[in-house]
C-alpha positions in Angstrom: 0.0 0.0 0.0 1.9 3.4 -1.4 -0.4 5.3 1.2 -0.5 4.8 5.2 -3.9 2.9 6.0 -5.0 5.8 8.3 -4.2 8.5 5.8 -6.2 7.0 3.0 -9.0 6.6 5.1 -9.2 9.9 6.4 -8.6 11.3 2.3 -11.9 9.3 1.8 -13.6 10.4 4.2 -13.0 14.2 4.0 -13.5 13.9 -0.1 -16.7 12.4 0.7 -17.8 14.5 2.6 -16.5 17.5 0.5 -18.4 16.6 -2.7 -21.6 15.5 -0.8 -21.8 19.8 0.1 -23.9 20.8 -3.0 -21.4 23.5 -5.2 -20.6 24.0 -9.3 -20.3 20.8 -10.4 -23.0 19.4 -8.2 -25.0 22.1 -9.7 -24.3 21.6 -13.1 -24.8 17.9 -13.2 -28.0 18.3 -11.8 -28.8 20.6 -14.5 -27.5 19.2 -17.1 -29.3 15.6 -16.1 -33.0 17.9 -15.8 -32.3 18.8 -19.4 -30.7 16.3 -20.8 -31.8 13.0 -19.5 -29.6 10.3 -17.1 -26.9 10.0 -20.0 -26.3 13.8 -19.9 -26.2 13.9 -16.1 -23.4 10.6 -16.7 -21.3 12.5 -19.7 -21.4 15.4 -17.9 -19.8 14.2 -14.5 -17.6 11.8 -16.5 -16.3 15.3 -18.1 -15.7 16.9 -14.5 -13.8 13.6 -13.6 -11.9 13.9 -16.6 -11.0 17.4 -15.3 -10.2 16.3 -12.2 -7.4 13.5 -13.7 -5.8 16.6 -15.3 -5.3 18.5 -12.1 -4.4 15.6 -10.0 -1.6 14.8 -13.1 -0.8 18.7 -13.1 -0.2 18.9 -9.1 1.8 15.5 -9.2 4.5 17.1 -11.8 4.1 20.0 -9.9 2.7 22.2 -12.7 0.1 23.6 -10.8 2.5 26.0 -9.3 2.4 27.8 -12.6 -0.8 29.3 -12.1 1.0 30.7 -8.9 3.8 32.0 -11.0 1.7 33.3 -13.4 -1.6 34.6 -12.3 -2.5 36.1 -15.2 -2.9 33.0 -17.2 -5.2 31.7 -15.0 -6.9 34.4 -14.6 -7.6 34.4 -18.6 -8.8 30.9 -18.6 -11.2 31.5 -15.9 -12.9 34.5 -17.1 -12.8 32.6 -20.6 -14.6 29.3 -19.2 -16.9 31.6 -17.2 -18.0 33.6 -20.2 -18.8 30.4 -22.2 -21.2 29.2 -19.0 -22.9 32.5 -19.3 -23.3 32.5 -23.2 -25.1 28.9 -23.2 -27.2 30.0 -20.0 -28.2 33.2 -22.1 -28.8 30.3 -25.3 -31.1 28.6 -23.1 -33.2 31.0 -21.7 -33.6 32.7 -25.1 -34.3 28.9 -26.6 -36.6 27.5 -24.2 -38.1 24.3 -25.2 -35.5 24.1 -28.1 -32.5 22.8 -28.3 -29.0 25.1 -28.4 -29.3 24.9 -31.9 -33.0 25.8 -32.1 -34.3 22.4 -33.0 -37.3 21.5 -30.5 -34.9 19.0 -28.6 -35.1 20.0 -25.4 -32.2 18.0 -24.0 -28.0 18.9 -24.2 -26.2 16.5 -26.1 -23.7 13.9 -24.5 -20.7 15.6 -25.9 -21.7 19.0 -24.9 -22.7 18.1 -21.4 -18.9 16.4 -21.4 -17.1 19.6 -22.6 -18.9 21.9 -20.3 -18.2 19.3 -17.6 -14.8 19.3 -18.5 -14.2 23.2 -18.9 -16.3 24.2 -15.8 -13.9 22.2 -13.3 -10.8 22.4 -15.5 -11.0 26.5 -14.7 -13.0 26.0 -11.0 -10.3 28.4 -8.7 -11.1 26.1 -5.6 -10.0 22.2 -7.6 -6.6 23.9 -8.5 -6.6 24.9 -4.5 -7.7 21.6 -3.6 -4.8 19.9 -6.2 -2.4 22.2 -4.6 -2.9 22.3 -1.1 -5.2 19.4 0.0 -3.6 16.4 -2.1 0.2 17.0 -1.2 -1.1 16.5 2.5 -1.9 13.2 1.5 1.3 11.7 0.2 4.4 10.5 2.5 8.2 10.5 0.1 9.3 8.1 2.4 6.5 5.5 1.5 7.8 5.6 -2.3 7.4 7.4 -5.7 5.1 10.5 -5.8 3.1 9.7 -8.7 1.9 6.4 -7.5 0.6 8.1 -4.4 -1.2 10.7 -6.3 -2.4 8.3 -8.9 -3.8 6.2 -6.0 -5.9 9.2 -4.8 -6.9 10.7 -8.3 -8.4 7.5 -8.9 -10.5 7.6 -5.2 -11.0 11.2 -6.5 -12.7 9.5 -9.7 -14.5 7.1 -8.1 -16.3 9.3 -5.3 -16.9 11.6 -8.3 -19.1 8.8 -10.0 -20.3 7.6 -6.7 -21.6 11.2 -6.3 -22.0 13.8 -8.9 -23.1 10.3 -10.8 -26.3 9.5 -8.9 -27.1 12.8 -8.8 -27.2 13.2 -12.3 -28.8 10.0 -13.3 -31.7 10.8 -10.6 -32.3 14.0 -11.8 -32.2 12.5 -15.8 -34.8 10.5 -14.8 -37.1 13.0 -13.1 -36.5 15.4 -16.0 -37.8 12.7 -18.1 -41.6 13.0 -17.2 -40.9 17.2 -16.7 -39.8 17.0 -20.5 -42.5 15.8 -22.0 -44.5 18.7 -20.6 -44.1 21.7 -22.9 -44.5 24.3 -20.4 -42.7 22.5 -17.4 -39.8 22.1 -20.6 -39.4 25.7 -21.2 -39.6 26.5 -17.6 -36.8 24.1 -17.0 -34.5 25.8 -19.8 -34.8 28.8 -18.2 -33.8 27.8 -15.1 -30.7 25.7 -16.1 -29.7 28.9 -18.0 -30.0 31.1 -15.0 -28.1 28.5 -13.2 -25.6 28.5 -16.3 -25.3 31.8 -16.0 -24.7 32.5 -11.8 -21.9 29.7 -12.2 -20.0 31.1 -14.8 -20.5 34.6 -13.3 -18.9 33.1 -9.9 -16.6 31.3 -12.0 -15.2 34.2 -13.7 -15.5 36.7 -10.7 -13.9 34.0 -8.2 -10.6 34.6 -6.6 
């Protein structure tokens, strides 16, 4: 075992508990599963997990500290991925009961809900905090290589994800089932997962 039994116990336990307190991604998989069915709600956490792989493989070659080094390109990426989160929040409420591209869809495709997944934790302030300050606490040099420990916990990372963000977004697929085939519950439900589109990638880009 590359990680003290103790250590990895308390890592899944204070994970757990971290991602069970509602916040973005939470947020987003819920709304993306109301729209756009259980596999949307899947695609969509599978493309925050994916996200969190990359910061987990950034903080264990010790990349992260560029964004330390240079604020300013963080800083661009943020406001950039919270722009896009407000421009397909604005899409939906000006489309409701459509699809983004107009057609009377009324769901968000499996490879959009995966990019947005993927861009709205890859630029989330607080994961690069948690890479670069929660992990390293974690991991022990004198219990072997540094990239076994971290791969150890990005995959627990993954898993809890799934376990999580997962079941929320297949429950609220299948809920937004029945509310889709109502017309007016439909349009009501676009507008909301705009605004909530649109006060994420507000606090995503105003977030320090």
């Amino acid at each position: 075992m590359p990680i003290d039994e103790q250590v990895f116990v308390a890592f899944v336990l204070t994970t757990l508990l971290a991602m069970v307190v509602p916040g973005p991604d939470m947020l987003f998989v819920l709304g993306c599963g109301i729209r756009g069915g259980a596999r949307a709600g899947i695609l969509a956490t599978a493309g925050v997990a994916t996200s969190e792989v990359i910061h987990v493989a950034l903080a264990a070659a010790g990349l992260v500290a560029l964004f330390a080094a240079v604020p300013a390109a963080f800083a661009v990426t943020r406001i950039v991925g919270g722009a896009y989160l407000v421009f397909m929040g604005i899409q939906l409420i000006r489309k409701r009961g459509q699809g983004f591209d107009g057609a009377e869809t009324g769901a968000v495709s499996g490879r959009r809900a995966y990019s947005m997944g993927l861009l709205t934790n890859l630029v989330n302030p607080k994961m690069v905090t948690f890479t670069l300050a929660f992990l390293p606490q974690f991991v022990d040099p004198a219990r072997g290589p540094l990239w076994v420990q971290f791969a150890v916990l990005g995959a627990v990372l993954v898993v809890l994800e799934f376990l999580v963000d997962g079941a929320v977004g297949v429950t609220a697929g299948r809920i937004g089932g029945w509310l889709r085939s109502r017309e007016r519950v439909r349009r009501g439900i676009d507008a909301t997962t705009g605004g909530l589109f649109i006060g994420l990638g507000a606090r995503l880009a105003l977030q320090r």
